[in-house]
C-alpha positions in Angstrom: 0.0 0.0 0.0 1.4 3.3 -1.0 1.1 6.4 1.7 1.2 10.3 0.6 1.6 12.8 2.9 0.9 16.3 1.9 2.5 19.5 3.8 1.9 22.8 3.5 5.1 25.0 4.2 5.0 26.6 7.3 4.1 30.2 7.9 6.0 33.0 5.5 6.6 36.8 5.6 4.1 37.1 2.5 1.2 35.1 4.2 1.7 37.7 7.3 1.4 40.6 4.9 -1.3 38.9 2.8 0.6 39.0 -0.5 0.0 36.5 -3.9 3.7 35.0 -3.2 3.3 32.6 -6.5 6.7 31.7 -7.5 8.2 34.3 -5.7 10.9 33.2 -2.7 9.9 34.1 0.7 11.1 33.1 3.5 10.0 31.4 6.5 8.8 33.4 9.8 10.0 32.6 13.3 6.3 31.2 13.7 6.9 29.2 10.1 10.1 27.6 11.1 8.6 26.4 14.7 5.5 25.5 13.1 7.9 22.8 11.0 9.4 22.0 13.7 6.1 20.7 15.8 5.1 18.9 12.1 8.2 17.4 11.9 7.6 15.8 15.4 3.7 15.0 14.8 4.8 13.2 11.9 6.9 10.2 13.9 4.0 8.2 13.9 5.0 7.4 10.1 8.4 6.1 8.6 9.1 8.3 5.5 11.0 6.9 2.4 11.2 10.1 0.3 10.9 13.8 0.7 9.9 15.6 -2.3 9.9 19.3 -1.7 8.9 22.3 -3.8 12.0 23.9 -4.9 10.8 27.7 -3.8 12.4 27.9 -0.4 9.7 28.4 2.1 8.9 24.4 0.9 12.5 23.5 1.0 12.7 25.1 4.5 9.8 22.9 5.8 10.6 19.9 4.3 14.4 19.7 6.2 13.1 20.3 9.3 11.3 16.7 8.2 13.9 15.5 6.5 16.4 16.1 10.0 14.2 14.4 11.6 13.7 11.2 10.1 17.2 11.2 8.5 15.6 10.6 4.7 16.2 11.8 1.3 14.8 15.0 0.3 14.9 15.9 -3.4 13.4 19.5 -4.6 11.1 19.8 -7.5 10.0 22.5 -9.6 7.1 20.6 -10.7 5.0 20.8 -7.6 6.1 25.0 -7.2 3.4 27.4 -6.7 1.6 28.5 -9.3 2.8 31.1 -11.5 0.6 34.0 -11.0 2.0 36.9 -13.3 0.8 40.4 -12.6 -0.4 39.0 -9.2 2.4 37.7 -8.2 3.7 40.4 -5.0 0.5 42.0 -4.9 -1.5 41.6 -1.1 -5.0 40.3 -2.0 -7.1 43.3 -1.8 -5.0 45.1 -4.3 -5.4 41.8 -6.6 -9.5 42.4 -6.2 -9.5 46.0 -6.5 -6.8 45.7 -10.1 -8.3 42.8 -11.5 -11.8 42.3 -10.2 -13.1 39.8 -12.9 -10.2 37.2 -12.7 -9.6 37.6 -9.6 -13.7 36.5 -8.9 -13.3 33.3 -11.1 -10.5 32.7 -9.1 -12.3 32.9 -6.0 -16.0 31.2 -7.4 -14.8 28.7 -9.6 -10.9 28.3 -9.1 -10.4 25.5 -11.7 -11.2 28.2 -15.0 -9.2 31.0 -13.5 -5.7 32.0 -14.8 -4.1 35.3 -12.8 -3.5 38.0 -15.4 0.0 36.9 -17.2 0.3 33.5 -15.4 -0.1 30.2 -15.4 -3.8 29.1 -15.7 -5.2 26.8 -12.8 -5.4 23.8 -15.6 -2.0 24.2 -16.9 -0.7 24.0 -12.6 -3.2 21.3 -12.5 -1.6 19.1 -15.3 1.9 20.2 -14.4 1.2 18.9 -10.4 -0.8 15.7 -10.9 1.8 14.6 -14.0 4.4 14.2 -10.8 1.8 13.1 -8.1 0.9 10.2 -10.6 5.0 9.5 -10.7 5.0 9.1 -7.1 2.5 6.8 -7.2 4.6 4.3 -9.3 8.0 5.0 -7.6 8.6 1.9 -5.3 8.9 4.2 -1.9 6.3 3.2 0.6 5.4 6.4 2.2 6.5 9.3 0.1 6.2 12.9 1.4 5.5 16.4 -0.8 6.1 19.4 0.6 4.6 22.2 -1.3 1.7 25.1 -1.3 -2.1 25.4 -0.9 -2.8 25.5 -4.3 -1.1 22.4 -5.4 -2.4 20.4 -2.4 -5.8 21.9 -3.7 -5.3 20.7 -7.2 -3.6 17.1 -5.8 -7.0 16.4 -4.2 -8.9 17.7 -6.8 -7.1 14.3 -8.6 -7.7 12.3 -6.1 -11.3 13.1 -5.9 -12.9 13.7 -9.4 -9.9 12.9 -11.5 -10.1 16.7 -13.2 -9.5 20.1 -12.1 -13.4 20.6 -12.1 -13.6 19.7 -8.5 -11.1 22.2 -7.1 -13.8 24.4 -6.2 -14.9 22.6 -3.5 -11.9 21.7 -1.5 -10.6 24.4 0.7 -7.3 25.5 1.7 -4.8 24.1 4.0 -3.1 25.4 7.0 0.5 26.7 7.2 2.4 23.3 8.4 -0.6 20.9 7.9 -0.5 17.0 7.4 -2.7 15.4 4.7 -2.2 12.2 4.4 -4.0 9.5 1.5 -3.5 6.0 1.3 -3.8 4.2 -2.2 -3.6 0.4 -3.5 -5.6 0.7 -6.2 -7.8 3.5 -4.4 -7.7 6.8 -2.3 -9.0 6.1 1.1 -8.4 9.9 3.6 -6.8 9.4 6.5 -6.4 13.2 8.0 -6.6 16.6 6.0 -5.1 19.6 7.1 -4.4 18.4 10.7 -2.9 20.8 12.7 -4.0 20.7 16.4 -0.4 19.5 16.9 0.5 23.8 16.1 -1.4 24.7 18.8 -1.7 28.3 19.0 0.1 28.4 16.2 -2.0 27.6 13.6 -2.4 29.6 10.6 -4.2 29.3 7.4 -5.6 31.4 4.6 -8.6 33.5 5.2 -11.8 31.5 2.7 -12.6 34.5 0.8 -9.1 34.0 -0.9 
């Protein structure tokens, strides 16, 4: 039976000012680098094989503090990066809204049709994430960890649960630092999304009218 565990990276200076980071690098907060920490710990309970991170660093970041840890490889990937979000890509959310008010309310109604003014569009990330995510599935590892962003766990699940980006819609985001974790032989079956009581007061996630 094949095990994938899905982690968000921790919290990072653009989700404190509310900024579209996209592929741009930012880097972990104090709270982000404890908030791996605490993950790293919760996720003893499982013996990972392989670390995949994204290769921005606030993934990279996270994903050592698991990769320390549990003394496995960890390999970066540009495949499961964030998505590339153009003009958006710097801008805090409002600003997105009040410059581009008709993508940016696809994006927030019907995610899987969107594409951020000069970007990637959310099919194009969805094709480029779940190309890799159907890799790891073959690879012989057992239990196989990827580290990434919200919006590639979003479009991940969206596979797992409709097979198409069409369902994207209806999952919601991820905290910072959170476990997801799927088990598949042949089928998905959930076994935690976005778990993050092990944060405590340190929990942080995306507001839902992102």
């Amino acid at each position: 039976m094949k095990r994938i565990i899905m982690v968000r990276h921790g919290q990072s200076e653009s989700n404190v000012r509310k900024t579209f980071t996209g592929q741009l690098d930012a880097p972990l907060t104090d709270v982000g680098r404890e908030q791996a920490q605490r993950m790293a710990q919760y996720l003893d309970k499982y013996r990972i094989d392989k670390i995949y991170a994204s290769s921005l660093d606030r993934a990279v970041e996270t994903a050592q503090a698991i990769a320390d840890r549990q003394n496995c490889p960890l390999e970066k990937s540009d495949a499961i990066r964030e998505i590339y979000s153009g003009k958006w890509q710097g801008l805090t959310f409002t600003e997105i809204g009040e410059k581009y008010p008709q993508t940016y309310e696809v994006w927030r109604t019907d995610i899987g049709k969107a594409t951020p003014e000069g970007g990637e569009t959310c099919e194009e990330l969805y094709t480029r994430v779940t190309a890799f995510f159907k890799r790891v599935l073959e690879m012989p590892e057992e239990t196989v960890c990827l580290v990434c962003h919200a919006i590639p766990i979003r479009m991940m699940e969206s596979c797992i649960r409709c097979g198409s980006v069409a369902g994207a819609q209806e999952i919601g985001w991820v905290p910072n630092a959170s476990v997801t974790v799927y088990e598949y032989d042949g089928s998905f079956r959930e076994v935690e999304r976005g778990a993050c009581d092990f944060l405590g007061d340190l929990c942080s996630n995306l507001p839902k009218t992102i």
